[in-house]
C-alpha positions as CSV (number, residue, x, y, z in Angstrom):
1,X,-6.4,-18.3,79.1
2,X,-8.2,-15.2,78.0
3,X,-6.0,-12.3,77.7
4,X,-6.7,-8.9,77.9
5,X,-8.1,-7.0,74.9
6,X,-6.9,-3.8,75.2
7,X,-3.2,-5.8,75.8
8,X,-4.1,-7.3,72.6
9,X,-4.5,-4.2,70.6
10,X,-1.2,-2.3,71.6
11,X,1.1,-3.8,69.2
12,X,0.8,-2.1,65.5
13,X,1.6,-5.2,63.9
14,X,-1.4,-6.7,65.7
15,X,-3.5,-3.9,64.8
16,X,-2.6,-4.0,61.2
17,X,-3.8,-8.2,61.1
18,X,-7.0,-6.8,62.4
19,X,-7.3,-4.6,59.9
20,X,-6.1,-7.2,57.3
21,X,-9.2,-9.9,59.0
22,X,-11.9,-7.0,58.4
23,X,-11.6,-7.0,54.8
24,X,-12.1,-11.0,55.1
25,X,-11.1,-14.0,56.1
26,X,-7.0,-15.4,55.8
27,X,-4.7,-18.5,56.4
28,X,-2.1,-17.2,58.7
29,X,-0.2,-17.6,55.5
30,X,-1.5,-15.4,53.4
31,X,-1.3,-13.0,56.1
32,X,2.1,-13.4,56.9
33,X,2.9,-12.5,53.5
34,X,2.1,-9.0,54.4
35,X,4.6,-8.5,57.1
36,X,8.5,-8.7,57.0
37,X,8.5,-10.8,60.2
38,X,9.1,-14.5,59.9
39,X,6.0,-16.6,60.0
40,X,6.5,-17.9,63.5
41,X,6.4,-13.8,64.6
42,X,2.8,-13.5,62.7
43,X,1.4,-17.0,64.3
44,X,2.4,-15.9,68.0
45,X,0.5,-12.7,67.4
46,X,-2.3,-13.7,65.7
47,X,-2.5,-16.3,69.0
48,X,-2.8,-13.7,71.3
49,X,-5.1,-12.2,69.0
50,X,-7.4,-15.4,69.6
51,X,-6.4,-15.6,73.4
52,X,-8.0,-12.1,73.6
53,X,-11.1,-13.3,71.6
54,X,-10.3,-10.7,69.2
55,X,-10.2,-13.2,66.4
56,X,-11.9,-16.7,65.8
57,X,-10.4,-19.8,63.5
58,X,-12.3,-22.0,60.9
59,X,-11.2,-25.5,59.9
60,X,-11.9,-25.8,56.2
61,X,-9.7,-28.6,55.0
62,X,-6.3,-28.7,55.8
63,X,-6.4,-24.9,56.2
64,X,-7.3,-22.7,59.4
65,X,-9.2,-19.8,58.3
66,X,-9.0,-16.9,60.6
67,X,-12.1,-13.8,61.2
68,X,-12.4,-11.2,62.7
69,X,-14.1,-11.2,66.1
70,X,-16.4,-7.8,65.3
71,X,-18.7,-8.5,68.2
72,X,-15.5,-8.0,70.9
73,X,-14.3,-5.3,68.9
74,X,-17.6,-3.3,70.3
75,X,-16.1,-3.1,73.7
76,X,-12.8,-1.4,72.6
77,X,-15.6,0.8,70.9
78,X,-17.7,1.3,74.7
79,X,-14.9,2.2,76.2
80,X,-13.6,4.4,73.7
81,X,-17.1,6.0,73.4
82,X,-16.6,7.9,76.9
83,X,-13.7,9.8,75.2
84,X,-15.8,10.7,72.1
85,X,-18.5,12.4,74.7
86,X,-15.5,14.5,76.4
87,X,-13.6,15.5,72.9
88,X,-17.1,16.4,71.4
89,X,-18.0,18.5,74.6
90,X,-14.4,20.0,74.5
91,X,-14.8,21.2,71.0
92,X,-17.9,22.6,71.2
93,X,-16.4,25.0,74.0
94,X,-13.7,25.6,71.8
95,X,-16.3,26.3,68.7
96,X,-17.8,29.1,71.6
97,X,-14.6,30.5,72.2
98,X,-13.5,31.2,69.1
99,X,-17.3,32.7,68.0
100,X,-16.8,34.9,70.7
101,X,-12.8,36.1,69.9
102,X,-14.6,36.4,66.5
103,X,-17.0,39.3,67.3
């Protein structure tokens, strides 16, 4: 069942195996080392990670390899893009304003 990816994202430990999967490609293993939570803890997130599409495994051997979904990443990035129009159009008010307390 595909979950939701902005559900996905909410949880910092979540974002921080993202984060870990864009420098490259883990075992869920090597990227449980990085976290204090037991290993079972790391697997159920990096599953909802895969339910959400936001990363995809590799079979090499005996070992799953797991990557980072970039191309879903890019909606997280549309939606977030309507925000980046307001904040820029917010500051360059603010950038008139204080021109204008400056004179």
């Amino acid at each position: 069942m595909k979950k939701d990816i902005f559900q996905a994202i909410a949880d910092p430990t979540r974002r921080a195996i993202l984060s870990l999967l864009a420098l490259h490609a883990m075992t869920p293993n090597a990227i449980a080392e990085h976290f204090t939570s037991t290993r079972q803890a790391v697997s159920k997130h990096i599953q909802v990670l895969a339910d959400a599409e936001l990363v995809r495994q590799e079979q090499q051997g005996r070992e799953i390899y797991y990557h980072l979904n970039a191309k879903k990443m890019k909606e997280v990035d549309k939606w977030l893009e309507q925000f980046r129009v307001l904040w820029d159009k917010k500051f360059s008010q603010l950038d008139d304003v204080l021109k204008n307390l400056k004179k």
